[in-house]
TIFIFI-493313 format. One record per atom (N, C-alpha, C, CB): x, y, z. Coordinates in steps of 0.2 Angstrom, whole numbers, plus 2048, in hexadecimal, padded with zeros to 3 digits. Atoms other than C-alpha are relative to their C-alpha. Glycine has a CB too. Layout:
BEGIN
XYZ...
//
This chain:
BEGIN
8028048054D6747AD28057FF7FB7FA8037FD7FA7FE8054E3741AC77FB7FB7F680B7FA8048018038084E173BAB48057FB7FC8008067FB7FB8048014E672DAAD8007FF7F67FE7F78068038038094E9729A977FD7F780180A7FF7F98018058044DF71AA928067FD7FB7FA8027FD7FE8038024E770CA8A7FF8027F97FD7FB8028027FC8064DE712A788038027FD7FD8058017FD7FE8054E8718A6B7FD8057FD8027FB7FD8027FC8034E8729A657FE8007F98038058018028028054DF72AA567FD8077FE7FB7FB8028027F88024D973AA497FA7FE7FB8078057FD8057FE8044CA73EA408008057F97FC8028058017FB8064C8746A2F7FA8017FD8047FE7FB8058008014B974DA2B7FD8067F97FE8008068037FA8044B2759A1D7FA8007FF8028017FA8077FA8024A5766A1E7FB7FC7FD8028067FA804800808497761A147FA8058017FB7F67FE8037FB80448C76EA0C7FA8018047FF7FF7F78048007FD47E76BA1680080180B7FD7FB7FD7FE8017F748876CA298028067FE8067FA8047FD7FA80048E77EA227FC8048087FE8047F78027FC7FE48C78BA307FF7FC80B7F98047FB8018057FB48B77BA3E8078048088027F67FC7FC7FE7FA49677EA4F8037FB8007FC8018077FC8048034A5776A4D7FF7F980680A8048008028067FD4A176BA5E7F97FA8007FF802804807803802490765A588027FD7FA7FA8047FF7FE806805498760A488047FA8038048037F97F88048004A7755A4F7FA7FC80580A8058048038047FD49974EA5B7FA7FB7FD7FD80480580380480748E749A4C8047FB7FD7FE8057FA7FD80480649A743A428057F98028048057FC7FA8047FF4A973AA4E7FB7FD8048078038048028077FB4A272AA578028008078027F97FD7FC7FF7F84AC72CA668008068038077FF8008027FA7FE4A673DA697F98028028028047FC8077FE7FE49A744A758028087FE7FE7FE8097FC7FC801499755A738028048047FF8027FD7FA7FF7FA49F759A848087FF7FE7FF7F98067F98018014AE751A808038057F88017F77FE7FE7FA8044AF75AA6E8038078027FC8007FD7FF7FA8004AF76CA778087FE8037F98058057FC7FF7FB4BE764A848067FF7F87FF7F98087FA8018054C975FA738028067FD7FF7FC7FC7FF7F98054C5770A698048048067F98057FD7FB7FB7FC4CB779A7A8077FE8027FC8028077FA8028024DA76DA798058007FC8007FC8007FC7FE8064E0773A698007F97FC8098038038018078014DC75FA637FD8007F97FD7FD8068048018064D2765A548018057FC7F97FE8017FC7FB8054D876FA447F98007FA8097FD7FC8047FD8064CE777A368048017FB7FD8058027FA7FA8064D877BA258057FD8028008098007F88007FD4E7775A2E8038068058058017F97FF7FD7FB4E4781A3C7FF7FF8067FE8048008038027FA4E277EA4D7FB8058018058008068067FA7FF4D0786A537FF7FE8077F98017FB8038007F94CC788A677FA8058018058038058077FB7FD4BB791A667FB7F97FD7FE80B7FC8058027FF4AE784A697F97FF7FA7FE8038058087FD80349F78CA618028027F77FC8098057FF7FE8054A9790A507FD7FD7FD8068007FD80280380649E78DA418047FE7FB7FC8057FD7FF8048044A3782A357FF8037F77FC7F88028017FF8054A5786A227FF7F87FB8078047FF80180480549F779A138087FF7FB7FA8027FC7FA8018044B0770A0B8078008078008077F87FB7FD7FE4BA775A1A8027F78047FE8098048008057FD4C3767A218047FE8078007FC7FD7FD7FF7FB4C4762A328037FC8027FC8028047FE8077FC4D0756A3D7FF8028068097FC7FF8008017F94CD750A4E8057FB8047F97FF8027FD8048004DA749A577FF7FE8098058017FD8048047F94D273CA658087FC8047F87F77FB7FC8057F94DA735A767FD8018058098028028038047F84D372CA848008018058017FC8027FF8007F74D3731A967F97FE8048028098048088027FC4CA72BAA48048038077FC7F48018007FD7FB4CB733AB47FF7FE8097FC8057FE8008047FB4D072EAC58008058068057FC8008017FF7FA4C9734AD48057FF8087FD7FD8007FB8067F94D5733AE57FD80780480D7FE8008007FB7FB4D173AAF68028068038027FF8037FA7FD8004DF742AF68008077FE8037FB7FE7FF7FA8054DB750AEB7FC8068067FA7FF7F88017FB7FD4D9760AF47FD8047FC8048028028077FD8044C776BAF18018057FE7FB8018047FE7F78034C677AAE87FC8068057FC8037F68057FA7FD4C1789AF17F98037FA8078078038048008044B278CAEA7FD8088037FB7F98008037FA8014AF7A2AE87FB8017FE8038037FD8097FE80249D7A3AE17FD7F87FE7FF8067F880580480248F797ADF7F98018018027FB80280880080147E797AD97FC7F97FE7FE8067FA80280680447278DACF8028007F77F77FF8017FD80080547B793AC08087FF7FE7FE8067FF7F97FD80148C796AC28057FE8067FF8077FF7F98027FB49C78FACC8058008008017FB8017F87FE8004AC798AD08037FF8048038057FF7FA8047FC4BC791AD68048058018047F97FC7F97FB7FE4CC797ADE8057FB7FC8018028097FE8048014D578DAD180A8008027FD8007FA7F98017FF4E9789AD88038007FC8017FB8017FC8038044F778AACD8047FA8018058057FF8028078014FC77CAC67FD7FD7FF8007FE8008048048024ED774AC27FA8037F87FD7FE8078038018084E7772AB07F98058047FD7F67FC8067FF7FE4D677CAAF7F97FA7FD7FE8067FE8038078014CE76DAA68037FD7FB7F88007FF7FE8048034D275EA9D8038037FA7FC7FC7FF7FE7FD8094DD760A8B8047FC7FD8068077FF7FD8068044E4755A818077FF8007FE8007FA7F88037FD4F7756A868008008088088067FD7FF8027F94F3758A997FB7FA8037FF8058048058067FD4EF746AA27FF8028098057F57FF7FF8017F94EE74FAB57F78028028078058048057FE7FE4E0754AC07FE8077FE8017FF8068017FA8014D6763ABD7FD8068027FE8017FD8067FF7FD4CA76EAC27FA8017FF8018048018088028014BC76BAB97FE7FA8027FD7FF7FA8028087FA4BD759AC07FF8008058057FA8027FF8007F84C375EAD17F98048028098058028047FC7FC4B476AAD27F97FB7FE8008087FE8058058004A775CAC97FF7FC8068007FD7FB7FF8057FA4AC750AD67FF8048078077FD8008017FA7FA4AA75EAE57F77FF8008038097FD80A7FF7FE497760AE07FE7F97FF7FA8067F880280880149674DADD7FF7FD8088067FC7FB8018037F5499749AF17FB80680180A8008098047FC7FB491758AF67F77FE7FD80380980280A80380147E753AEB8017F98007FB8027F7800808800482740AEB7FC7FF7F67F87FC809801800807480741AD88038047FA7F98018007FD7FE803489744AC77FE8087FE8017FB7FB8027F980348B756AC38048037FC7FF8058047FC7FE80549075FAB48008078007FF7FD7F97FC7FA80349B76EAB18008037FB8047FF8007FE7FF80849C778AA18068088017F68027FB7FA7F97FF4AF784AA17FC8057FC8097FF7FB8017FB8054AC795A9C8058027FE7FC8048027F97FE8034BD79AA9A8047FB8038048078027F78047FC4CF793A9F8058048048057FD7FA7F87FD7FD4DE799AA98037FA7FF8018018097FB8048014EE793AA58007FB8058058038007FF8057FC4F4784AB08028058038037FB7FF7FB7FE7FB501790AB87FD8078038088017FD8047F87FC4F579EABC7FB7FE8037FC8067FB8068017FB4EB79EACB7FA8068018047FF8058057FC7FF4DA7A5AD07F97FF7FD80180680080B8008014C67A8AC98007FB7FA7FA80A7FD8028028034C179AAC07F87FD8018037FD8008068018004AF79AABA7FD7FA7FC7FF8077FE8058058054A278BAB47FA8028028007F88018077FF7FF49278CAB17FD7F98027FD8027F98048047FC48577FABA7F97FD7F97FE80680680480480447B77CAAB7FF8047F97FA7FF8037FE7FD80647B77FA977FC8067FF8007FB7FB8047FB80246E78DA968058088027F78008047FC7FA7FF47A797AA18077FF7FC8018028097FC801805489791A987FD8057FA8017F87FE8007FC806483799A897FB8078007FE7FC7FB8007F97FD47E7A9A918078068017FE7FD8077FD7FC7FD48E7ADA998057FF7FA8027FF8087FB8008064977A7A887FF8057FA8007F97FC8037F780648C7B6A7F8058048057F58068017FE7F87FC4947C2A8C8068007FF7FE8028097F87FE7FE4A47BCA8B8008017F68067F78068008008074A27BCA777FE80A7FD7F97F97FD8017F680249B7D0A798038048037FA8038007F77FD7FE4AB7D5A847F98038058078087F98027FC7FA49D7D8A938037F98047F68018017FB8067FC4A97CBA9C8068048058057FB7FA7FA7FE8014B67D4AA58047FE8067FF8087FE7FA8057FB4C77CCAAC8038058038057FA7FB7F97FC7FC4D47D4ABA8037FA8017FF8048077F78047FF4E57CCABC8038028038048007FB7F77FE7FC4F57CFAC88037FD7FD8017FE8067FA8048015047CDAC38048038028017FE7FA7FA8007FF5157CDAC88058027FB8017FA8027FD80180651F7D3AB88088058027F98027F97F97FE8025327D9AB58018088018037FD7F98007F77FF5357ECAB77FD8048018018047FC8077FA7FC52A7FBABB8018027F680380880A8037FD805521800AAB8018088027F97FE8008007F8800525814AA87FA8028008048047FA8047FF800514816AA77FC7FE8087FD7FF7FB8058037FA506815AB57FA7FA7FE7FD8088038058028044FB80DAA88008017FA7FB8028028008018084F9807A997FC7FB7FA8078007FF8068048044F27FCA898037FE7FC7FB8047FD7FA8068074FB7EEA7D7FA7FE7FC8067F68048048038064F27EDA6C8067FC7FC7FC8067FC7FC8068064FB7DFA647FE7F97FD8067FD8048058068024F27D2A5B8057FA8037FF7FF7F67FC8057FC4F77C0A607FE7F97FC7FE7FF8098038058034F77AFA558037FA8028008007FA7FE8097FA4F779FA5F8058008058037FA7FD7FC7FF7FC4FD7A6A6D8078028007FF7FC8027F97FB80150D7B0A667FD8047FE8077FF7FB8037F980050E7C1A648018027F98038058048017FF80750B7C7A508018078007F97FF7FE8007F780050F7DAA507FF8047F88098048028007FE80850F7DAA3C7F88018008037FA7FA8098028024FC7DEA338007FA7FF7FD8047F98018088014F67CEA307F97FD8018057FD8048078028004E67C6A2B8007F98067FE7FC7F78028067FD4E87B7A378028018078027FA7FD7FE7FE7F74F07C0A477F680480180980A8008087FD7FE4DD7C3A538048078037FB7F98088017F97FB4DD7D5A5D7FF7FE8037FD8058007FF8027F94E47D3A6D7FF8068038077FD8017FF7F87FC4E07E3A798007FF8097F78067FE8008027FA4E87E1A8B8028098038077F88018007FA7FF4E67F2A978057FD8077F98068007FC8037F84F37F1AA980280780280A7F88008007F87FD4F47FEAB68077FE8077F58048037FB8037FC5017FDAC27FF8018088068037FE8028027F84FE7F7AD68058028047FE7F98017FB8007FD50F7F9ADC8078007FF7FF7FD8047FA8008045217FCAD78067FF8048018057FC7FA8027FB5317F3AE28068047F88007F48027F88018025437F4ADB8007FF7F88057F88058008048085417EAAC97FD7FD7FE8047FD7FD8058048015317E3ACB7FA8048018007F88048097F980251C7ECAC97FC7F78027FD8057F180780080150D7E5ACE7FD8027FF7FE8008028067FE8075007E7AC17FA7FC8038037FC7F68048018034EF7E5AC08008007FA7FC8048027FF8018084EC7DEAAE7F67FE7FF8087F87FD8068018004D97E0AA58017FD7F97FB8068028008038084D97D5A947FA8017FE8017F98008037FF8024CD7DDA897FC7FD7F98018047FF8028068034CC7CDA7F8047FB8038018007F97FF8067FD4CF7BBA828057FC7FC7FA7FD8027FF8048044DC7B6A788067FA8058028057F97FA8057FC4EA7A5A7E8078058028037F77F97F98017FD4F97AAA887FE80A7FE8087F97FA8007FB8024F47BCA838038078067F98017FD7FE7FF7FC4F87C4A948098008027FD7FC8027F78017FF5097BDA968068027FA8017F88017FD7FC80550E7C3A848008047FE8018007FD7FF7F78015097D4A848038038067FA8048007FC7FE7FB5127D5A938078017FE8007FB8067FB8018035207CCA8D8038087FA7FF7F77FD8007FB80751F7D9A7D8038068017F98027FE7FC7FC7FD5207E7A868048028067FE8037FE7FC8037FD52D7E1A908008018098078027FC8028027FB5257DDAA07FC7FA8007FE8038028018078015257CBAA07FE7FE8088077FC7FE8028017F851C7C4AAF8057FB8027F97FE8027F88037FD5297BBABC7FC7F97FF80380280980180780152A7A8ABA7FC7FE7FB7FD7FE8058018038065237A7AA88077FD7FD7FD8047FA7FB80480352D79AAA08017FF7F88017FB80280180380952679BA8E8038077FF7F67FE7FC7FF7FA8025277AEA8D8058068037FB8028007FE7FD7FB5317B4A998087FF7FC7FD7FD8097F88017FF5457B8A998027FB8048038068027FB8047FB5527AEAA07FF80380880A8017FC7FF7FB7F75547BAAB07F87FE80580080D80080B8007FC53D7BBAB38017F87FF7F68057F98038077FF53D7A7AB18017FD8078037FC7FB8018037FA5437A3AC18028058058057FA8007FF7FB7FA5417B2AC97F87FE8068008097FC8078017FE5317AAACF7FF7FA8027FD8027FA80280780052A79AAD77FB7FE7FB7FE7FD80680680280651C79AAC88008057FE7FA7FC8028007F98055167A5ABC7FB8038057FD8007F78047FA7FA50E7B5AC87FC8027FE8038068038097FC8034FE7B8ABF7FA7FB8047FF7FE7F48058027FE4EE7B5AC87FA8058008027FE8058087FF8034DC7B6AC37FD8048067FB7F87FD8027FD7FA4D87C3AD07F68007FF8048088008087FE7FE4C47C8ACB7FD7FC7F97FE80A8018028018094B87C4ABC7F98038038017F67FB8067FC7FF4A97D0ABB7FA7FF7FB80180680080480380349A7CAAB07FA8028028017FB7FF8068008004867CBAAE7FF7FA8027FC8017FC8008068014807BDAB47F97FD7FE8037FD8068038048064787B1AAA7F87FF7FF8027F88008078008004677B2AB27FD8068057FE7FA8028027FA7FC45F7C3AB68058047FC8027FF8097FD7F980346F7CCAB08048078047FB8027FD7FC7FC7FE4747D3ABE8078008037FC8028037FC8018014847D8AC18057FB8068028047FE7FD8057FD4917CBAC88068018018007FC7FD7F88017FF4A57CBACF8007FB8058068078027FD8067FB4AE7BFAD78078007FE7FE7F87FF7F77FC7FE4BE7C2ADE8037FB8038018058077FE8077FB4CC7B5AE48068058028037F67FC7FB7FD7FB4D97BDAF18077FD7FB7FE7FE80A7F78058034ED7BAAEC8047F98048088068017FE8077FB4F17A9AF18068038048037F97FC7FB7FE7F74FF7A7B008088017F98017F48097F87FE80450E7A4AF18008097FC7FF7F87F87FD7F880350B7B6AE88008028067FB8057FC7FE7FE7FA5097BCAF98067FF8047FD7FF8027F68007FB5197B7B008058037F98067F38027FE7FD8065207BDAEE8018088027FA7FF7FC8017FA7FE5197CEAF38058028057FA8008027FC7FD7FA5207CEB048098017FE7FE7FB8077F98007FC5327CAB008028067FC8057F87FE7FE7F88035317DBAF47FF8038057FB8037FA8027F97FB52B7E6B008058018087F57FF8037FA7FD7F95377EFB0E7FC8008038058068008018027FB5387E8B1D7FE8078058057FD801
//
């Protein structure tokens, strides 16, 4: 599925608070108030980074709004194209609640306002669309990076959305990771507390760095490269790869965070969304879903390991 920009001309919204929308969900205000907004689309711009508060960028959805506080939204048009051509997601779990992908690196996990390509919330709406002969909607519950591959979870309908968005808001969520990263950690295991603000790393006190807590144990140790297990005890952007980076196991093939040497030590960045374990949304009882290491870590692997 690829994505194409509309014609449309970006355009931004200013809005202030009023006294009586105090405590509102920043998506439901911006769907109230912007004309050109459903508020589907409102959650796909806030998780775009497309809309500021105060002169901040905010990516959480459900933030309450403050009276006086004022917000911009900055609108652009896509319309979304369909081709044959697109290759299906492997689809790891499905219910009548819930739908997880084996998402590919390189592909967006859904729409954002600086990416115009295909995704996988299209690529997996359009999946359930031929196979019921009728429109079906998706709601993300998280994101992977573009360049990280593996478990990408939606929900099937909004009661479970806002189920599995409690669990992931009361840390009964819990993510595994592989990665590929630069040296062997002197430890067998360990734990990076380093707050993080917009995705860099903050090490000073600081009222506006969030608490970042990433734990990684180690799987395997070659020559000058570890495979890690990594369990992020919160969800913050890019948080992973700069507490890696931090304490200087950068994973191979980051290009944002990584050294000169780990950038092209790699055909992509080697992190993949191995499991994600949760309640699930109805009943409660418990839930994993596992995606194996694609064929590219896997030849990775092999070319470490003696013959």
């Amino acid at each position: 599925m690829n994505c194409e920009k509309t014609t449309s001309s970006v355009s931004s919204h200013r809005l202030l608070v009023r006294a009586e929308e105090a405590g509102k969900r920043l998506d439901l205000l911006l769907a109230e108030r912007v004309p050109e907004l459903s508020r589907r689309r409102a959650r796909l711009l806030i998780g775009a980074g497309a809309v500021w508060i105060d002169g901040r960028r905010v990516l959480v959805q459900s933030r309450p709004v403050a009276a006086g506080q004022e917000v911009v939204c900055h609108l652009q048009s896509f319309t979304f194209r369909t081709t044959e051509t697109s290759e299906p997601l492997t689809v790891l779990y499905e219910d009548d609640a819930l739908l997880a992908v084996d998402k590919p690196a390189g592909m967006p996990s859904h729409p954002t306002y600086a990416r115009k390509l295909g995704t996988a919330l299209q690529v997996a709406e359009e999946q359930l669309r031929r196979r019921e002969g009728r429109k079906v909607l998706l709601w993300p519950l998280h994101r992977l990076d573009t360049a990280t591959s593996g478990v990408l979870l939606f929900a099937k309908t909004q009661a479970a959305a806002r189920a599995v968005n409690q669990n992931f808001a009361r840390r009964r969520v819990a993510k595994r990771y592989q990665a590929l990263v630069a040296a062997v950690p002197a430890a067998a295991s360990g734990e990076v507390r380093l707050a993080l603000a917009e995705g860099h790393l903050r090490t000073e006190a600081s009222t506006s760095g969030k608490e970042a807590v990433t734990r990684y144990q180690l799987l395997e140790a070659f020559a000058d490269t570890a495979l890690l297990e990594i369990e992020p005890l919160t969800g913050r952007m890019h948080q992973i790869r700069v507490h890696l980076a931090a304490i200087g196991h950068p994973v191979l093939g980051d290009t944002k965070y990584g050294r000169e040497a780990e950038r092209g030590a790699a055909p992509r960045l080697m992190l993949h969304a191995s499991s994600l374990e949760l309640p699930h949304p109805i009943g409660g009882r418990p839930l994993v879903v596992e995606s194996p290491l694609p064929q590219d870590f896997r030849a990775s692997l092999a070319r470490l390991r003696p013959r």
